[in-house]
C-alpha positions in Angstrom: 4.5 -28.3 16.3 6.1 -29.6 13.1 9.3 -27.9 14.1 9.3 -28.4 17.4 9.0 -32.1 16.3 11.6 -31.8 13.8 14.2 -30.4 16.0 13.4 -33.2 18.6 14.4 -35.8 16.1 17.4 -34.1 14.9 19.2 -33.2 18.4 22.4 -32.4 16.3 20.8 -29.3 14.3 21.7 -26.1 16.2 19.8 -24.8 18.7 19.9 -22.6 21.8 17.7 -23.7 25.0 13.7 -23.2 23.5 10.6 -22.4 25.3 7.8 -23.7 24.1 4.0 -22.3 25.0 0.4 -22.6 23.7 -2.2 -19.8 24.5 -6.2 -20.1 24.7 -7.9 -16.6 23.8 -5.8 -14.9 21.8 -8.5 -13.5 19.6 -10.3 -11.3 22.0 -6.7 -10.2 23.5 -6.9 -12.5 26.7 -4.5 -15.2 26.0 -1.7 -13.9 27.2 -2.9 -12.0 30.3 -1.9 -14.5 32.7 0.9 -15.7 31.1 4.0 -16.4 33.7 6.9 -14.6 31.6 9.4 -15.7 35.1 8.8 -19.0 35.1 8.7 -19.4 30.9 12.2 -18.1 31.3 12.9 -16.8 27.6 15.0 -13.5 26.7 12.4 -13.1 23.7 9.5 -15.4 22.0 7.9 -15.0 18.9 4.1 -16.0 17.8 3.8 -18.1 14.6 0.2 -16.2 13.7 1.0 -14.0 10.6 -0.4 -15.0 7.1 1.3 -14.6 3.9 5.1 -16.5 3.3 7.2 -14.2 4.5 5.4 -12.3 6.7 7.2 -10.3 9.8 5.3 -8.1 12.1 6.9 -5.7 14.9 3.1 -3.7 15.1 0.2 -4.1 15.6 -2.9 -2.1 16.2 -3.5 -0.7 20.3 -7.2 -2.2 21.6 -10.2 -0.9 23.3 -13.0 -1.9 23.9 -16.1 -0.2 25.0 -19.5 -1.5 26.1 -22.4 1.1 25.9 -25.0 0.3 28.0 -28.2 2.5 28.0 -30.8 2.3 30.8 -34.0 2.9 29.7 -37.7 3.0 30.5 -40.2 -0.4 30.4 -43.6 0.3 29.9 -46.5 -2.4 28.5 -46.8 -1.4 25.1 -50.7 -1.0 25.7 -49.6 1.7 27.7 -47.2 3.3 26.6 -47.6 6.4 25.5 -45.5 9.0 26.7 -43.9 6.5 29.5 -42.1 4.1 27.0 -38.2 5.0 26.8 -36.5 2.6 24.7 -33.1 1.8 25.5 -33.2 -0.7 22.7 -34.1 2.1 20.1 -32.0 4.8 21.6 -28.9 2.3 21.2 -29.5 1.9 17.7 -29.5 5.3 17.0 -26.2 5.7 18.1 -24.4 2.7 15.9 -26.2 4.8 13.0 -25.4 8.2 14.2 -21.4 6.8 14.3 -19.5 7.8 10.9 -20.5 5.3 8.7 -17.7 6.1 5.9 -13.7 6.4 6.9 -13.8 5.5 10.3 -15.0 1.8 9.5 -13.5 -1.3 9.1 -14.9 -1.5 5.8 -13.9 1.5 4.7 -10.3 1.7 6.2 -7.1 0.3 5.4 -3.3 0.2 6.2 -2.6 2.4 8.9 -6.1 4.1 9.4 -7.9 3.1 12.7 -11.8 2.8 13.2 -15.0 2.3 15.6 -16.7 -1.0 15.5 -19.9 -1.8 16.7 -20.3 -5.4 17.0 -22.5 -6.4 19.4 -25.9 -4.8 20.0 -28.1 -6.9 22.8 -31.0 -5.8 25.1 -34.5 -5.2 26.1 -36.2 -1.6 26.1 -35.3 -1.3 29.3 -31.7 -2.0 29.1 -29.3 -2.2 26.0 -25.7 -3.3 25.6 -23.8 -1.8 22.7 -20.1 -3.3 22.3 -17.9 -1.5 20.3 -14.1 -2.5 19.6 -11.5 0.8 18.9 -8.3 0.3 16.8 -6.0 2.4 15.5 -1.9 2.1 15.3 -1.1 6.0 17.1 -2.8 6.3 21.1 -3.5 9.9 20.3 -6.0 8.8 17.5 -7.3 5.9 19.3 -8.3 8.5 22.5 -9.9 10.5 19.7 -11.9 7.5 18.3 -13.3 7.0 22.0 -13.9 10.5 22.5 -15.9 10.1 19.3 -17.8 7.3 20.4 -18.7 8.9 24.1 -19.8 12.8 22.5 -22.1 10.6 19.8 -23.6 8.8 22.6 -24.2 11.8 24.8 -25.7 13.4 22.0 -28.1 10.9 21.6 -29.4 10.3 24.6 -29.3 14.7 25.2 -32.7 14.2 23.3 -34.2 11.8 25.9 -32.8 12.7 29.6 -34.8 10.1 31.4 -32.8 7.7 29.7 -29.3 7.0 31.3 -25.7 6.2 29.9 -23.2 4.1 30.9 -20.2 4.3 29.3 -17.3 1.3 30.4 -13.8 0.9 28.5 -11.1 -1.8 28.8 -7.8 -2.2 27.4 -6.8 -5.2 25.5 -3.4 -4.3 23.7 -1.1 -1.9 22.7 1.0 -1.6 19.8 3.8 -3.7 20.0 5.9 -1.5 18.3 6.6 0.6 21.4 8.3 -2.5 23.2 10.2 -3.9 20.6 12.1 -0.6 19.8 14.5 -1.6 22.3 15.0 -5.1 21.2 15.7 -4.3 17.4 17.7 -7.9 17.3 14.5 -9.9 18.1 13.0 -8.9 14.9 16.5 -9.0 13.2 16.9 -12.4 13.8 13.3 -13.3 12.3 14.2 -11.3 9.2 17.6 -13.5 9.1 15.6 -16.6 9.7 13.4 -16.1 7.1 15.8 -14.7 4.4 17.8 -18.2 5.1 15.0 -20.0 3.9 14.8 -18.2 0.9 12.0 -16.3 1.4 11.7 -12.8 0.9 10.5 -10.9 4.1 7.7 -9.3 3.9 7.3 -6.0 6.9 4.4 -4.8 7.4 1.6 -3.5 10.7 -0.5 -5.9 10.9 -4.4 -4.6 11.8 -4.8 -6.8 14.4 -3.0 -7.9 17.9 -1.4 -11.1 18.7 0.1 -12.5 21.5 2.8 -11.0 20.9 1.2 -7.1 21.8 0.3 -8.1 25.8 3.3 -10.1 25.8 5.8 -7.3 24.5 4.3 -5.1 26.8 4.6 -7.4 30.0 8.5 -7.6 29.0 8.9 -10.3 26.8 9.5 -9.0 23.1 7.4 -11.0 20.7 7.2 -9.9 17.1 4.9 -12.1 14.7 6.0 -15.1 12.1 3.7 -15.9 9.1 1.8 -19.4 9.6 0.0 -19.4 5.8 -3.4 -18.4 7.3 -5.3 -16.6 4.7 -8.6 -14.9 4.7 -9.4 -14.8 9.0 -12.7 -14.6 10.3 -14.3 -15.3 7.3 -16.5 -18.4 6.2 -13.6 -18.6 3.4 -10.6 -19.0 6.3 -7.9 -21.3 4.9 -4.4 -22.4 5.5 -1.5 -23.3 2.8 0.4 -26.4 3.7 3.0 -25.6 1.8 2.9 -22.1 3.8 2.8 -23.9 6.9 5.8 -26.3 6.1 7.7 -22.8 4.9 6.7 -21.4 8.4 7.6 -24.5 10.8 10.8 -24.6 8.3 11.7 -21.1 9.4 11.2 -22.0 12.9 14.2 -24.2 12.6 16.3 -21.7 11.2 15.3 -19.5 14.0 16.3 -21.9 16.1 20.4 -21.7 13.7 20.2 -18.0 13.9 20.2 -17.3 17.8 23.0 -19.4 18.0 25.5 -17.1 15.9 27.9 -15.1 17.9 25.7 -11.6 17.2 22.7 -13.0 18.7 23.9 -15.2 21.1 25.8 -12.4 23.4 
């Protein structure tokens, strides 16, 4: 907003035409999904949601999600023996028959994936088990679900009059597929930011924006830093001076795509 605001007050700074668009929901991969890319009428956008100065992202992670949901039996606990079939238990059992080492989030870094359970809800009759996949490669990511539906099965092999239901979503892919094409999208962001005298700094991020649904609904959109630091935690913070750097690098983003090798 601060360099949208700046360039409003300095209408003789160079520009090209700018779109300008706010999102709900982009942490749980939603806020893009209805997104009208026609009527926005951009060749390209970019998301200010990185963290570190510098920061320049043309991938991200690919999304699933799955919800396990296990149908068991209700019986009064008075009476309960031999009847009782605990969809509550038997949905524990599989978050702790899951690989609790290497296929974590706690236990992975840079570009390995993991399974994360983090949601279990229910009753013994019914339990919900939600489970978010990540990984940067689709092959690996179809593996981590395969992982996730043999564990199950497995569990639930040991009590057959309990039932499995298994239910999987996309939220994004890697945006790296879709920006391939548009190597000058993320050129110009590296230019941007190197005029600003800032080093860039390329890496995957282990995450999604945005930018991930919006890349793949044909609008390339790679990822600015916004000085963000620390996300999700109770620690989350942001640098002003990071911010000003980012909102300053807007505005020579805005310089950039006016040169003659963007602008064709």
């Amino acid at each position: 907003m601060a360099a949208v605001a700046h360039l409003a007050a300095h209408p003789e700074l160079p520009r090209p035409t700018i779109r300008v668009a706010f999102t709900p929901d982009e942490e749980i991969g939603e806020g893009a999904s209805l997104f009208d890319i026609e009527r926005f009428g951009a060749r390209c956008a970019y998301t200010i949601d990185g963290s570190e100065v510098g920061e320049l992202q043309d991938e991200t992670f690919s999304a699933l999600e799955a919800i396990v949901t296990v149908h068991g039996i209700d019986v009064h606990p008075g009476q309960a023996t031999g009847k009782l079939v605990s969809a509550l238990r038997l949905a524990a059992r599989i978050v702790a028959a899951l690989p609790s080492d290497g296929l974590t989030p706690e236990t992975t870094s840079d570009r390995e994936g993991f399974i994360h359970p983090y949601e279990l809800t229910g009753v013994p009759s019914r339990a919900t088990l939600r489970v978010i996949l990540r990984d940067f490669d689709e092959g690996r990511l179809e593996g981590h679900l395969g992982l996730l539906r043999r564990t199950a099965e497995e569990v639930l092999a040991a009590e057959p009059r309990a039932r499995l239901q298994l239910d999987v979503r996309r939220q994004y892919r890697n945006m790296r597929e879709y920006l391939v094409s548009t190597p000058e999208v993320t050129a110009a962001a590296e230019a941007a930011i190197r005029a600003e005298g800032i080093e860039p700094v390329r890496k995957a991020t282990r995450g999604g924006t945005d930018g991930s649904l919006l890349s793949e609904m044909g609008l390339p959109t790679p990822n600015i830093f916004t000085g963000g630091h620390e996300y999700h935690s109770v620690r989350e913070w942001a640098s002003v001076r990071d911010m000003a750097a980012a909102a300053a690098t807007v505005v020579r983003l805005a310089e950039v795509w006016t040169k003659p090798e963007y602008a064709k």
